[in-house]
C-alpha positions as CSV (number, residue, x, y, z in Angstrom):
1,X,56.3,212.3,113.6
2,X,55.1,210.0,110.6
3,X,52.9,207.1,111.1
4,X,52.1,204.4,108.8
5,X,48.4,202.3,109.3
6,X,48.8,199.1,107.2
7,X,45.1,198.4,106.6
8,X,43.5,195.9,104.4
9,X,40.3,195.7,102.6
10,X,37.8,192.5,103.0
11,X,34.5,191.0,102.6
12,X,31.7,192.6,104.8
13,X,32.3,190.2,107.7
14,X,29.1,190.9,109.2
15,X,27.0,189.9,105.9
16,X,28.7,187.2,105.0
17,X,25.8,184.7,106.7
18,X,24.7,182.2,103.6
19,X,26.3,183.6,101.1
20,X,29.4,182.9,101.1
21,X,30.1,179.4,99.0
22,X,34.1,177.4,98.4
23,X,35.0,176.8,95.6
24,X,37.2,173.7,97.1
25,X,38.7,172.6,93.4
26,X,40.2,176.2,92.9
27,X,40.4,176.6,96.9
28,X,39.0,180.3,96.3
29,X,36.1,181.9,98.4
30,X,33.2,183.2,96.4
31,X,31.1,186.0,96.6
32,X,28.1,188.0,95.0
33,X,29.4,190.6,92.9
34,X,28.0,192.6,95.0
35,X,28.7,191.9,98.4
36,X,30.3,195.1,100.0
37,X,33.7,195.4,101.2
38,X,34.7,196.9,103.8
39,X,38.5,198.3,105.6
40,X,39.1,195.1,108.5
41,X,38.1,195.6,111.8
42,X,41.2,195.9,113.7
43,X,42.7,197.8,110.9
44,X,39.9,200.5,112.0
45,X,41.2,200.1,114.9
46,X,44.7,200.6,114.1
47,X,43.9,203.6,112.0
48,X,41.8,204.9,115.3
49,X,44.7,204.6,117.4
50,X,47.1,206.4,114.7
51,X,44.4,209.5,115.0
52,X,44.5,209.6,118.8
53,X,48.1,209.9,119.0
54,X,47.9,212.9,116.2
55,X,45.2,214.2,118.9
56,X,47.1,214.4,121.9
57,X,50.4,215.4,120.0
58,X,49.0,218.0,117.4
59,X,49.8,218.8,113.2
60,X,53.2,217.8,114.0
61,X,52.2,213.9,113.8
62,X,51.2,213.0,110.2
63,X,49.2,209.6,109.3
64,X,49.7,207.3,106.1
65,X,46.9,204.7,104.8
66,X,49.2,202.0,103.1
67,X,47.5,198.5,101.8
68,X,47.9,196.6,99.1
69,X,45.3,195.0,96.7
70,X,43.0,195.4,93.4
71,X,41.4,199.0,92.4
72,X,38.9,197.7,94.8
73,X,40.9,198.4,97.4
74,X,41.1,202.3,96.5
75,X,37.4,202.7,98.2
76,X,39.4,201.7,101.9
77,X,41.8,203.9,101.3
78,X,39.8,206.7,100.8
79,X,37.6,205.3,103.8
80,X,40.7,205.9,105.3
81,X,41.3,209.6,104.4
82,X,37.7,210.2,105.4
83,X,38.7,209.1,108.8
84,X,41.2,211.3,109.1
85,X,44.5,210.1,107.5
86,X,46.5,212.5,105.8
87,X,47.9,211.0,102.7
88,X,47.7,206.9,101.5
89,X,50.0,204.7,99.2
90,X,47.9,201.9,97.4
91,X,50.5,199.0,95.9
92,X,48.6,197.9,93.6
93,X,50.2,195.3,90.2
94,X,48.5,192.2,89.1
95,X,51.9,190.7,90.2
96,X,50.2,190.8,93.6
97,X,47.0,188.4,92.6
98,X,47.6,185.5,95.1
99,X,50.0,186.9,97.5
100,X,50.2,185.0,100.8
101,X,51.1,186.6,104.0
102,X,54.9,186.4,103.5
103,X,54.6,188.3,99.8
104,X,52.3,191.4,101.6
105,X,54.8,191.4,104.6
106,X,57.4,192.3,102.0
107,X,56.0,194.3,99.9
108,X,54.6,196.4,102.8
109,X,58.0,196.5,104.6
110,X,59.8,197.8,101.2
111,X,57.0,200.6,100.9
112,X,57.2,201.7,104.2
113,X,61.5,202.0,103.9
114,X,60.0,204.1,100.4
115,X,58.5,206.1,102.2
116,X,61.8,207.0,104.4
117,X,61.8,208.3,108.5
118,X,59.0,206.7,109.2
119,X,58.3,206.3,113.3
120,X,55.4,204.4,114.0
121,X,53.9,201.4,111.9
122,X,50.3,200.3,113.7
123,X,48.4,197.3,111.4
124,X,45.6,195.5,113.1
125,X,46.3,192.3,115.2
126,X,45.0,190.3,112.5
127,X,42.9,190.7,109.6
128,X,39.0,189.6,109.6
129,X,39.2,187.7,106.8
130,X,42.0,184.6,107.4
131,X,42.6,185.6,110.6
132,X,46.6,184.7,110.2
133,X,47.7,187.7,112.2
134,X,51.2,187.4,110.8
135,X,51.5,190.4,108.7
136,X,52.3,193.2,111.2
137,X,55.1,190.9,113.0
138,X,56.4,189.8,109.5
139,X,56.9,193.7,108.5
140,X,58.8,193.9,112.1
141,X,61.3,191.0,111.4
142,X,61.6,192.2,107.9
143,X,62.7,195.9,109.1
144,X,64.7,195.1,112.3
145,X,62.3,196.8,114.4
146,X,61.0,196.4,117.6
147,X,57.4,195.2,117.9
148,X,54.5,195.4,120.2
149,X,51.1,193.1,119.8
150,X,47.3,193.4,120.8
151,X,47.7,196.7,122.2
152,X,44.8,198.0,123.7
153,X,46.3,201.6,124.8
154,X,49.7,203.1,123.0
155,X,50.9,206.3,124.3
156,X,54.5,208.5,122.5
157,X,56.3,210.4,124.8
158,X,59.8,212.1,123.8
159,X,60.9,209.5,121.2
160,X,60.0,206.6,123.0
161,X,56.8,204.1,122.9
162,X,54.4,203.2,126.2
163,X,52.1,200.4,125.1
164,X,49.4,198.6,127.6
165,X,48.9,194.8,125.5
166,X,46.1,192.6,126.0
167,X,47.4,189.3,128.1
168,X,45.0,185.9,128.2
169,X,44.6,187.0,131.8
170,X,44.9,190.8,132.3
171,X,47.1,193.3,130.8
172,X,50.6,194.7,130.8
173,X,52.9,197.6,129.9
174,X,55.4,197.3,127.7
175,X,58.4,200.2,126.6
176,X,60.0,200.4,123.4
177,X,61.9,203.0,121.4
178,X,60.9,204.4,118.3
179,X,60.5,203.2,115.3
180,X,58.6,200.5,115.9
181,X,55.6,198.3,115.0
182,X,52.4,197.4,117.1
183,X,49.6,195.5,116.2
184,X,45.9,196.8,117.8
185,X,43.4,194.4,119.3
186,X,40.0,195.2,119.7
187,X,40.3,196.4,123.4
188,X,41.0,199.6,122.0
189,X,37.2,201.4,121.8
190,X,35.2,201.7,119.3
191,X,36.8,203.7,116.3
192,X,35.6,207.2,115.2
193,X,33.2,207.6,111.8
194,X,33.9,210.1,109.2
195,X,32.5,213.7,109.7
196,X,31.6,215.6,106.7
197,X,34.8,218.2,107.0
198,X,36.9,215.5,106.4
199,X,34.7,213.0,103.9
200,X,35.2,216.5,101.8
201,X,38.6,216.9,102.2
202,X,39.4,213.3,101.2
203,X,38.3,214.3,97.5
204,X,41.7,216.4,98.1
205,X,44.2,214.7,99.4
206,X,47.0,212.8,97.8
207,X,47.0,208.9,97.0
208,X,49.8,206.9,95.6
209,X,50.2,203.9,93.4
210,X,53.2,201.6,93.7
211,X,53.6,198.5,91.5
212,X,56.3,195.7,92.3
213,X,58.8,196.9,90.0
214,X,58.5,200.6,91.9
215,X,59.1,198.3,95.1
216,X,61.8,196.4,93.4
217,X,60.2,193.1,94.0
218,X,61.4,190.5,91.8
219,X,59.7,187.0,90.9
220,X,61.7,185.6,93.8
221,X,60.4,188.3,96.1
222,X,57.0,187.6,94.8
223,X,56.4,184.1,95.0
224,X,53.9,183.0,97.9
225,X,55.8,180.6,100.6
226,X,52.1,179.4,101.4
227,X,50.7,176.4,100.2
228,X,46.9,176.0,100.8
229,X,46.0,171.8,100.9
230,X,42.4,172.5,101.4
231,X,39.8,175.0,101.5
232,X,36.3,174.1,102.9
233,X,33.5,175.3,105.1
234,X,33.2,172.7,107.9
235,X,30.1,170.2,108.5
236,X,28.7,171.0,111.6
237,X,26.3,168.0,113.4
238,X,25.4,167.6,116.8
239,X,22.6,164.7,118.8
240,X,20.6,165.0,121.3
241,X,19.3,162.3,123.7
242,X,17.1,162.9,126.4
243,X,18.3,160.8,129.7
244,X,15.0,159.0,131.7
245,X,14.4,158.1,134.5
246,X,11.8,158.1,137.9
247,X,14.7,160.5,139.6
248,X,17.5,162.5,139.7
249,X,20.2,159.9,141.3
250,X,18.4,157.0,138.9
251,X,19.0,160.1,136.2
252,X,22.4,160.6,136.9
253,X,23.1,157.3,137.1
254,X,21.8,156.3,133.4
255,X,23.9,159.9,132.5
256,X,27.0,158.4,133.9
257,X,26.6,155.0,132.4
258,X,26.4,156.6,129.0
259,X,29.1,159.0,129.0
260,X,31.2,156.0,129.8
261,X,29.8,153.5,127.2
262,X,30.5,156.6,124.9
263,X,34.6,156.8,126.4
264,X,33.6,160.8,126.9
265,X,34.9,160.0,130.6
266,X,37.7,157.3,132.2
267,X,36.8,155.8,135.4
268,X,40.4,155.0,137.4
């Protein structure tokens, strides 16, 4: 059994704080040169959830780190190994710089066919940086493959795919055949760390580069469907004003008077 972890690397979302800055003429983010980066959260996640089903199922399952991005992006993937994965494909091509959701769907889908009998593809329900979540369901539509989201629990069983998702108001389980594609929420568990037996083998196992042209993407195939209007870090204000008075019915009163005034309620 093969299984393919799409993950992608990002900005350290928990040391972001003050300094991050927008550039809102280019509409770029921008960061110290040396803020860390870091593989995104669910992606973790994704990759955790890859390494129990190898767990339960033995050598027989074998895990692929793919994600695309700079030479950067190299450190995650061998983050990844670390973890546990077996082998990784990096799609790397200056072709890439700027690609929206829609391009990395595609070019994701096309490695993933490269790579050939693949069963399982697990990405993260969203990435930690845009938080577009569109990614893992655009590589679905894009293969013809049955998909699964926020799954908190995925279980493989004779060819076929038990996954318990994450509802707004409890859970469920879902059934699909194989191949197929789920996306991993955070209600998963925490994810593993690397241990030093397989930090050392990571020196030793295999990573791939794809450009476009090895993916056969063309200028068409490469052109973002995206258009960013705006990029900007909202202004946040807030007032406070204290509501007097010799009780708590005169006090509710003057509270009431001024959330109408204010059209924050309608009296009928």
């Amino acid at each position: 059994m093969r299984i393919v972890v799409c993950i992608k690397q990002i900005p350290n979302p928990d040391a972001l704080g003050a300094v991050l800055r927008i550039d809102e003429t280019a509409r770029v983010a921008v960061l110290p040169p040396a803020h860390p980066l870091v593989i995104s959260p669910f992606d973790e996640q994704a990759l955790e959830a890859a390494l129990r089903i190898r767990d339960r199922l033995g050598a027989a399952v074998k895990t692929t780190a793919v994600t695309l991005g700079p030479e950067s992006a190299r450190t995650a993937l061998k983050q990844a190994l670390a973890l546990g994965a077996d082998d990784a494909v990096h799609l790397i091509d200056t072709a890439f710089d700027g690609a929206d959701g829609y391009v990395v769907a595609h070019a994701l889908a096309r490695a993933i066919r490269k790579l050939g009998d693949v069963d399982l593809i697990l990405a993260g329900r969203q990435a930690a940086d845009w938080d577009a979540g569109v990614v893992g369901l655009g590589i679905a539509e894009i293969l013809g493959l049955p998909s699964v989201s926020f799954a908190r629990a995925i279980e493989v069983t004779d060819a076929a795919l038990l996954v318990e998702r994450v509802l707004q108001d409890g859970f469920e389980q879902v059934a699909s055949p194989l191949p197929a594609v789920v996306t991993v929420s955070n209600e998963l568990g925490e994810a593993r760390k690397p241990n030093l037996r397989e930090t050392m083998r990571a020196a030793r196992k295999p990573v791939t580069a794809w450009s476009a042209a090895d993916l056969g993407m063309d200028a068409q195939a490469l052109r973002p469907r995206r258009t960013l209007e705006r990029l900007f870090i909202p202004q946040k204000s807030g007032r406070c004003e204290m509501i007097a008075g010799a009780s708590g019915a005169e006090r509710g009163a003057r509270l009431a008077r001024c959330l109408i005034e204010s059209r924050s309620v309608q009296v009928e």
